[in-house]
C-alpha positions in Angstrom: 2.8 -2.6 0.0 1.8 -2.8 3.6 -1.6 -0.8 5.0 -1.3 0.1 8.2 -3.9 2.0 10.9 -3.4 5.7 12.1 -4.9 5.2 15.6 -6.4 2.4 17.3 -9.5 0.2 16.2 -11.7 -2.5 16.0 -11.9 -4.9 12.6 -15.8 -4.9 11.6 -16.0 -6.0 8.5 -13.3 -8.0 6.3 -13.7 -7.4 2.2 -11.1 -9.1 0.3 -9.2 -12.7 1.2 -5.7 -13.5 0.8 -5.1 -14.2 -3.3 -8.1 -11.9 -3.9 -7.5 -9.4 -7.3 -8.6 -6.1 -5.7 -9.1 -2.5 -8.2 -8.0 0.8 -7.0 -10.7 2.2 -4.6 -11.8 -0.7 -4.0 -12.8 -1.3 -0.1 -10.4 -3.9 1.6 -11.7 -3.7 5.5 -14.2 -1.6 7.7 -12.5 -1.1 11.2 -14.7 1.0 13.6 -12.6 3.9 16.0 -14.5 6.0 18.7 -17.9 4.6 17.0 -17.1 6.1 13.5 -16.0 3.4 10.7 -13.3 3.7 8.8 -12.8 2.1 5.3 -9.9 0.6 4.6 -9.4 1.1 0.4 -6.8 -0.3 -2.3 -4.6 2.6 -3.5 -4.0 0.6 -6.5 -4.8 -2.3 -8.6 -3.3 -5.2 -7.1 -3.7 -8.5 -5.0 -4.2 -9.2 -1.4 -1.0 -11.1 -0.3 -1.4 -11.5 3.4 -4.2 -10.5 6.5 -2.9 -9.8 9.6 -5.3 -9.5 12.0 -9.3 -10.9 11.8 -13.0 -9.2 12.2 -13.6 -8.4 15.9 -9.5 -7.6 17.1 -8.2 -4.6 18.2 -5.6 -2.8 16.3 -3.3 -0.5 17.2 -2.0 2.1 16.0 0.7 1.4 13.3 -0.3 -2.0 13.2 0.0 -4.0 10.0 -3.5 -4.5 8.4 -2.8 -6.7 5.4 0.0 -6.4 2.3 -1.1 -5.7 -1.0 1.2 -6.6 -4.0 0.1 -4.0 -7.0 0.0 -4.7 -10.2 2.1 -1.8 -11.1 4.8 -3.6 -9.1 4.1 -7.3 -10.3 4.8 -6.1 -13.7 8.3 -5.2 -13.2 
């Protein structure tokens, strides 16, 4: 499942790595948009398969964050 950005930002803070079990709610990456942050959150249970960008880039909107593989779909 890929989590993408609405508008663009700045990465702050990473949470999670790549391989990293995450729960639902749980925060994944704090990017910062006209001075407000933004948490980034799992929508499910799941692992952190890949990061695309790194604390301190600019994203854009509709830019690829990371990809999430949830657990709901690992089981099938």
């Amino acid at each position: 499942m890929p989590l993408s950005r609405l508008c663009t930002a700045s990465w702050l803070h990473l949470k999670s790595l790549k391989g990293d079990a995450v729960q639902a709610g749980q925060r994944l990456a704090i990017l910062e948009a006209m001075k407000m942050q933004h948490e980034i959150v799992a929508p499910d249970a799941g692992t952190v398969d890949t990061i695309v960008s790194a604390a301190g880039k600019q994203v854009a909107q509709g830019d690829m964050l990371l990809t999430l593989t949830l657990a709901s779909e690992a089981e099938s």
